[in-house]
N, C-alpha and C positions, 0 to 999 in steps of 0.2 A: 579221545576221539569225539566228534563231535554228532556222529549219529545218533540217535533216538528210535529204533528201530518196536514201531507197533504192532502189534495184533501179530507175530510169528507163528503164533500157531493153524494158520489156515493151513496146512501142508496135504495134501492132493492126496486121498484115499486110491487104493493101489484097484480095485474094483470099479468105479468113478474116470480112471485114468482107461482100464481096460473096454470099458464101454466104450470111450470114446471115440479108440484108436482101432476100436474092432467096425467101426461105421465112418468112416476118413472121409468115404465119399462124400457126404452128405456136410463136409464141414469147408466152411470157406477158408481161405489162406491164412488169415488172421489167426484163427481156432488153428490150425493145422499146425501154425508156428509155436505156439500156447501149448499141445500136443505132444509136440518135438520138446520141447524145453522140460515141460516136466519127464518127461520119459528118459531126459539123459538126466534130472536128477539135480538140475539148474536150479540155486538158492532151494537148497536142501528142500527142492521139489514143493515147494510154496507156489500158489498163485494167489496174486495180490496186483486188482485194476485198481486205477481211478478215472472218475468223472471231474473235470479242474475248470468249472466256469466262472469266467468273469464277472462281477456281478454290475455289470453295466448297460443292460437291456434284457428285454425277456426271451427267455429260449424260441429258435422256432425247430421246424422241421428235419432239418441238418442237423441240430443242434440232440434230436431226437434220437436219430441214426448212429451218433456214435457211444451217447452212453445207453443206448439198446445194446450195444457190443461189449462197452464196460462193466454192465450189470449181469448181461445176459453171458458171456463169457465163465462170468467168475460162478453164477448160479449153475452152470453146465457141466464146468469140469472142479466144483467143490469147493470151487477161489472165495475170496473175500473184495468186496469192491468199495475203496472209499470215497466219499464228496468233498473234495477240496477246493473252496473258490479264493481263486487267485488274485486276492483282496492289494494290488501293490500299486493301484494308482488313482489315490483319493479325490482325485477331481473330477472321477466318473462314476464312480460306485458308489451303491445305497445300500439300505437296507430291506427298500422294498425290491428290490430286483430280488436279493437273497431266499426272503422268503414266497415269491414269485416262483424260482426256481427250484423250491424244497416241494412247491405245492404239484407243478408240473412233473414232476418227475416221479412223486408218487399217484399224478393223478395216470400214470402210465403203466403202474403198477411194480414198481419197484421202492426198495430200500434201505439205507447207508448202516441201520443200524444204529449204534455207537461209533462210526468210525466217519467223523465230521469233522474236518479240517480246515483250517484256514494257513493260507500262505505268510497271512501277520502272525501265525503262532512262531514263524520261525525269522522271524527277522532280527532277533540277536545273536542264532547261529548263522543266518548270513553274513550279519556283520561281522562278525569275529571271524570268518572265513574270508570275507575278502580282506581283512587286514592281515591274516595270514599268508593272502597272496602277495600284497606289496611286499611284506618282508622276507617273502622270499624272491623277488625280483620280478613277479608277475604281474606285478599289477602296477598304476599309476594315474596320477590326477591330471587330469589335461584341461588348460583352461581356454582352449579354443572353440567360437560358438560352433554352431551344429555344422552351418554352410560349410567353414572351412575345414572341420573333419570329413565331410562329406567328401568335400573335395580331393581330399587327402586320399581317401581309398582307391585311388585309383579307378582299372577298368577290370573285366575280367582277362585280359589280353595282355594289361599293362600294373607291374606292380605300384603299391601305394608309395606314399611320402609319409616318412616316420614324423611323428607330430616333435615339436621344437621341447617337449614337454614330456618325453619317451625316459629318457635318460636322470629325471630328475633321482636326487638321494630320497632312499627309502624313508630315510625321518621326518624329511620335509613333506614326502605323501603324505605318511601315515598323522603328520600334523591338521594337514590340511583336510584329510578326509573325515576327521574327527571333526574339525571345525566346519565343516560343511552339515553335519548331521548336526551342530550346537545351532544352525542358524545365521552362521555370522557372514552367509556369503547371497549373494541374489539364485533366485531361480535361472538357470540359463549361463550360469558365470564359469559352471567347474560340472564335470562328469568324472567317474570314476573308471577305465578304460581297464580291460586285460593286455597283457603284454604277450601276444603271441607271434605271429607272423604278417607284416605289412606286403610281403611278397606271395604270401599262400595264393594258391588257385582256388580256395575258397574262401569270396569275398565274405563269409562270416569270422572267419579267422582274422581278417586284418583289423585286429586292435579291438575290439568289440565294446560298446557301452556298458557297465557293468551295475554302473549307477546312478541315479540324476539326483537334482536338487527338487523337494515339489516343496512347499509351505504350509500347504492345504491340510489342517486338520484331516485325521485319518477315521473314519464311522469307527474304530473298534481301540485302536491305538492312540486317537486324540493327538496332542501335541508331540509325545514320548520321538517323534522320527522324522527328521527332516530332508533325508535321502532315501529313497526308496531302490529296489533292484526291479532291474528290467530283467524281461520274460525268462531270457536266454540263460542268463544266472540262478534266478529263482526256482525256477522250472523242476531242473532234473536235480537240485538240490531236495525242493522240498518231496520229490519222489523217494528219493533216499533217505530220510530221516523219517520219512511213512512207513517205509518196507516195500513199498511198489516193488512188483518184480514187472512188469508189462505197464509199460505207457502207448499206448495207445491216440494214436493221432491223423491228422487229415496231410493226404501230399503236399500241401505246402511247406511242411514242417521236413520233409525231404532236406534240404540243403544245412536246414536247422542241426539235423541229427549229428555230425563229427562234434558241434559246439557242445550238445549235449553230452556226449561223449567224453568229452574232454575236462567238462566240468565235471560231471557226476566222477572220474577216476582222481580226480582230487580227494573225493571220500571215501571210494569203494576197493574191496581189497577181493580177495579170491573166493572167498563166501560168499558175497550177495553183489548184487551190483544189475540194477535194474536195464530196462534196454525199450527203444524206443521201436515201432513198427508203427508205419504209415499206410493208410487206405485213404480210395476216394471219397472227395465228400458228394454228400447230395446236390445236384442242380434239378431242378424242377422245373419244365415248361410253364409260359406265363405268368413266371414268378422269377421275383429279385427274392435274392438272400443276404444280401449286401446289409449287415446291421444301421452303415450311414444311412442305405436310400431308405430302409424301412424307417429311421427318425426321420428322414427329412417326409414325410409320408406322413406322420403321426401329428410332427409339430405346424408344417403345414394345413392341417384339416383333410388334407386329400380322403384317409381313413378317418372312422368316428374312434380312434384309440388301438393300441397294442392289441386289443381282443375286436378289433375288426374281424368278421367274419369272411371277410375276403385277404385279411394277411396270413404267413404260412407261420405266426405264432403257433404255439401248441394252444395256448389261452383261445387264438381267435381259430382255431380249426376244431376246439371243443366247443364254441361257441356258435359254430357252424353246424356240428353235429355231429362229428366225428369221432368216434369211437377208438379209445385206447388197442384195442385188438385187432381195429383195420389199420391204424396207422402201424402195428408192430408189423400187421401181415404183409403190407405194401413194402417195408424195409426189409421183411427177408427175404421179399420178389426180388426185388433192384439190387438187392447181394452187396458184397464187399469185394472190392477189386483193384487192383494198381494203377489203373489207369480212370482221365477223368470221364463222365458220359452225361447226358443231358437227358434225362427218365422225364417219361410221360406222364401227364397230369393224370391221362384218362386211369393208368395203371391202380393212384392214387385211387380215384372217382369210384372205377370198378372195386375196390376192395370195402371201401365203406359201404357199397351198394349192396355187396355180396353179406356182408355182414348184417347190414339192419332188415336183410329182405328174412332174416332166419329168426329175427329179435323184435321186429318194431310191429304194433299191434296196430290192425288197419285202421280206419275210420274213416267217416265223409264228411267231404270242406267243400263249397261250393266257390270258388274265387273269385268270379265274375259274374253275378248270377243275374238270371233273369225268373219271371214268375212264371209258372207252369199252373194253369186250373183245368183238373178233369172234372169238367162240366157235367159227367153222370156217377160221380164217388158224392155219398150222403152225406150234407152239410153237418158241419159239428160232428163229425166222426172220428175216432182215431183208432189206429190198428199200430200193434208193436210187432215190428218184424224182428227175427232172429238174423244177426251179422256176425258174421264169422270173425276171431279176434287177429289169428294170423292162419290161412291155412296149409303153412309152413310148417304148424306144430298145434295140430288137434288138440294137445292136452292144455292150450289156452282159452279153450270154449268161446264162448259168445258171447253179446251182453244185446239189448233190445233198442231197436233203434226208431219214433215215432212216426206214422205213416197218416198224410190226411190228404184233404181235397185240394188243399196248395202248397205245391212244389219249388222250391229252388232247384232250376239246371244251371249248369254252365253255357253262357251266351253261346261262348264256341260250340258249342254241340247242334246248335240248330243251325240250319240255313234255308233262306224261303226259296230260292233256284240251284240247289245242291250240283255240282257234277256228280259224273257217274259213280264213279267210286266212295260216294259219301254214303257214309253207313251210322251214323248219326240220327237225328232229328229234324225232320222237314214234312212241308202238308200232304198231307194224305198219307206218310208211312207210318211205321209201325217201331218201336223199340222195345227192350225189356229196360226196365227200373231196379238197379241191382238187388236181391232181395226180395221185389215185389212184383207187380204186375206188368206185365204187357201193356204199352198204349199207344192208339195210334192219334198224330195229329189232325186237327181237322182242315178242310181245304180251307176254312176261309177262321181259320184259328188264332191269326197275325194279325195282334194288336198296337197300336203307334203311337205315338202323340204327332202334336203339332209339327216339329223339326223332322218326321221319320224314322225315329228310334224306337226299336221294338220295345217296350216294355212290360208285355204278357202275351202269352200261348197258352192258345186251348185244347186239350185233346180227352180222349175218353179212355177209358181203363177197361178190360176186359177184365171182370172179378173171377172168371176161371182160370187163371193162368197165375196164381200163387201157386209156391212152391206145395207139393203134398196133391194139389186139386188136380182135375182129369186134365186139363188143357196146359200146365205147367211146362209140358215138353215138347211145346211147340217155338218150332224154331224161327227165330228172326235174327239179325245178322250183326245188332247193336246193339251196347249194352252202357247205360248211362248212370251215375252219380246221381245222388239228389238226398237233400235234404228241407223238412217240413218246415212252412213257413210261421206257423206257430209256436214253435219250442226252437228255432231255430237263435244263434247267440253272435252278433255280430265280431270277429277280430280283425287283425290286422296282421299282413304275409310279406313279409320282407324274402324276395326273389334274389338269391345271389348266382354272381356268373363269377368269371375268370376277371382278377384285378388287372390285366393286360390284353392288348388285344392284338399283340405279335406274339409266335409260339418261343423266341429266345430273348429278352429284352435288354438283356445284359451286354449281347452281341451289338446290338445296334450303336448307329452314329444318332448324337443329338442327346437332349435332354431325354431323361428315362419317363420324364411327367408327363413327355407328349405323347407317350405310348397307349396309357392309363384307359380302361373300356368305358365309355361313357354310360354304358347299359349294365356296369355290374352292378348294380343295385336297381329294381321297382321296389318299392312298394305300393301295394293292396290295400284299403281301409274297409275296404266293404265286403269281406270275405264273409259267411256264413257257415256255421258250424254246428254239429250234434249236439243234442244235450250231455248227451254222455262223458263226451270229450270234456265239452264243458265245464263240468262237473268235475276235472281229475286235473286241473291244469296245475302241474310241477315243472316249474324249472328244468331244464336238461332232459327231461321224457321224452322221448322218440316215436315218430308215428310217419304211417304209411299215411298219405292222402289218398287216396281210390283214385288210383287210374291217374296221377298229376305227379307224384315222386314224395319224398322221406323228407319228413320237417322235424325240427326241434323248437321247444319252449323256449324263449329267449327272458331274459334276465329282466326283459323292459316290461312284461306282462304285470298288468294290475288286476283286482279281481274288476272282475266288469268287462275288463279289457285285454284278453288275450292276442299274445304277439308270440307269431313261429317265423321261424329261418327255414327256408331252406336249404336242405344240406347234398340232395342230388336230387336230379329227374328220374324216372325209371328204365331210361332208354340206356342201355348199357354198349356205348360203344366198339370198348374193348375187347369183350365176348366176341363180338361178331367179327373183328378184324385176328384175332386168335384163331376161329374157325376157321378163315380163311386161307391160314398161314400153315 
């Protein structure tokens, strides 16, 4: 027999099973199936996923959503889940994708263990299994190019045309398929076909590719293989020779499943025999998931790379600022289900937002700034104010933030003929300085150069109205950002928006590149920043900006020169349309 049957012993604790099945509700169809299966007692009540990527690009989002299922499944109800990449077409895969995909999937908080598979580990039990099929009349070499196979199959209406090559003697296959794997024939000359039904209503059935010619040195295999197995064949073989009892897949793989079916009962007997279930994949507004368009993206320059901060990579939505535990949260909002659906970005947004607003420690960034002098605060003075770290979670305390006689605001915040509703900074009113003092501008406070552009405001500080003093609780209606211009550390703020600027893009007619938002990227060079901040710049650190939304350190920061992403605003759309609902 040619199974290989690993890691048997995960077999499903009868407490672990009873928890599950006593909370049903709360379990999506997937689980519910999983459930069922172990409860009748199916592969002697084993659960065993896998995760089966290609290593031909780097995971993105979708990509995220179903081995959250695979890992997340087998962690629930006591399974075991392996990593098997389905290494069987070396003119596309590396080795940096592989370890790409080892890093993301632990950087999501999951892990394979010891149970690390490669689909080249079983490419001599392939082989030997499809030569078992020609001699037993299953199988055969067809030397017709693709077109006219193609054409061969017919319609779904109309049966195919058996290839002129169906009927050939088994010896002569099994000659020729040998010598196909020695090399001795071209890429494109000879496939190796199943022999099933040319008339089936399922166009997978009529005759199926089982195996091609590639050349191409293999990353792991090297020259040892000169035929490779397509998906179809490989697939639910090498599930079986793992121990898989649940394959786990996206509705496409719908029409797939008889084929799978059909090959996997070549090896499987009454004991074990794995079984495939399909759910929908992820679509996300404003976003292609399409691995081509994301390359032609890449290779193009359109993105600065795979970890573009605007692609829906896991690399480029870590890089954006995303958080393992909102990207888990948002997947088990959007659920698992049968059918396909197009989920909102905003759903995305709100959950990172929900997330960093509980974790990311505040601080002030002034990103456009203009100068601020209260013309009666004592020159050469300094005062350290106490700023709250997050006050989401008190037991983060505070850290002191420099306070003098000139001020960075945000340009935005002033206006010299405000409308009514501007509660901001304008002459003659009044604001509070977060942390500090009250101040009001003065009428004739607006400074210009030559062109008309403001480049300083004067206003005056009332010293009783720090926090503790008698005047602190006097109310004014605005409340503004600011950081000192003395200790103040200049960086630079890369604004990210949506890579598309239609909500489906995939739907659309036309090139997908004309879609592309011309405004998903500003950057900032003259942003201004705490010392404090300053002083702690890491990679990957998460921070609130006061009153502007949640940035991350990005990778490009040198000391001297700090650079954040933004990862959302704070305006939380979602909430507010939920409420309404």
């Amino acid at each position: 027999m040619l199974a290989n049957h690993k890691h048997m012993d995960n077999k499903v604790n009868a407490e672990t099973l009873q928890d599950s099945t006593t909370n049903e509700a709360g379990l999506s169809f997937v689980e519910q199936e999983i459930v069922n299966d172990l409860a009748a007692g199916k592969n002697g009540g084993r659960l065993n996923t896998r995760f089966p990527p290609e290593p031909n690009g780097y995971l993105h989002i979708g990509h995220a959503k179903a081995f959250i299922m695979d890992f997340g499944a087998a962690e629930k109800f006591g399974g075991t889940c392996n990593l098997r990449f389905d290494d069987t077409n070396p003119q596309k895969e590396d080795t940096e994708y592989v370890e790409a995909i080892k890093e993301d999937i632990h950087w999501l908080g999951y892990d394979w263990g010891d149970r690390l598979y490669y689909a080249s580990d079983y490419f001599p039990q392939l082989f030997d299994l499809a030569k078992r099929l020609i001699r037993e009349g299953k199988a055969y070499v067809d030397e017709q190019t693709s077109e006219q196979i193609a054409a061969q199959k017919g319609t779904p209406t109309e049966p195919g045309t058996p290839s002129p090559f169906r009927d050939r003697p088994i010896e002569e296959n099994i000659d020729l398929f040998e010598r196909m794997n020695r090399g001795e024939f071209d890429e494109g000359s000879m496939v190796l076909r199943a022999k099933i039904d040319m008339a089936s209503d399922n166009m997978h059935f009529r005759d199926p590719i089982m195996y091609r010619i590639i050349k191409t040195p293999h990353w792991r295999t090297g020259d040892t293989w000169k035929v490779y197995p397509m998906y179809d064949f490989a697939h639910g073989q090498s599930d079986y020779f793992e121990g898989v009892t649940h394959s786990i897949c996206t509705l496409e793989f719908v029409p797939h499943r008889p084929l799978y079916e059909y090959f996997v009962r070549e090896l499987a007997d009454d004991t074990y025999c794995p079984r495939q279930i399909e759910f929908n994949r992820l679509n996300l507004t404003y976003t292609v998931m399409s691995k081509r368009k994301l390359l032609q993206l890449v290779k193009e320059g359109l993105v600065a790379g795979w970890d573009d901060p605007r692609m829906p990579t896991l690399r480029g939505l870590r890089r954006r600022g995303y958080t393992p535990s909102s990207i888990k949260n948002f997947i088990n909002r959007i659920g698992y289900t049968k059918y396909e659906a197009l989920n909102h970005i905003e759903l995305l947004e709100h959950s990172v937002r929900e997330d960093l607003n509980a974790t990311a420690t505040r601080v002030s960034v002034v990103q456009n700034p203009v100068k601020l002098i209260l013309d009666n605060y004592p020159e050469g003075q300094t005062e350290m104010m106490e700023m709250d770290n997050n006050p989401e979670n008190p037991a983060e305390g505070t850290h002191q933030m420099p306070f003098s006689r000139e001020l960075w605001i945000e340009r935005d915040d002033f206006m010299e003929n405000p409308p009514k509703k501007f509660f901001r900074l304008s002459p003659g009113k009044e604001v509070r300085l977060k942390g500090a003092y009250i101040i009001r501008c003065k009428e004739d406070g607006v400074v210009k150069d030559a062109d008309g552009n403001i480049i300083e405001l004067h206003a005056e500080y009332d010293p009783d109205t720090r926090s503790g003093l008698p005047g602190a609780d006097r109310k004014v209606k605005g409340t503004l950002h600011w950081v000192s211009v003395p200790t103040a550390t200049r960086a630079e703020i890369r604004d990210y928006d949506r890579l598309f600027s239609v909500e489906n893009p995939s739907a659309e007619e036309g090139d997908f590149r004309d879609l592309l938002n011309p405004d998903s990227l500003r950057v900032r060079d003259n942003a201004m920043i705490e010392p404090w901040l300053a002083e702690r710049i890491q990679v990957g650190d998460h921070y609130q900006f006061q009153r502007l939304g949640y940035y991350v350190v990005d990778k490009d920061s040198t000391p001297g020169h700090p650079v954040f992403n933004k990862t959302i605003g704070l305006k939380d759309t979602w909430a507010k349309e939920m409420k309404k609902a």
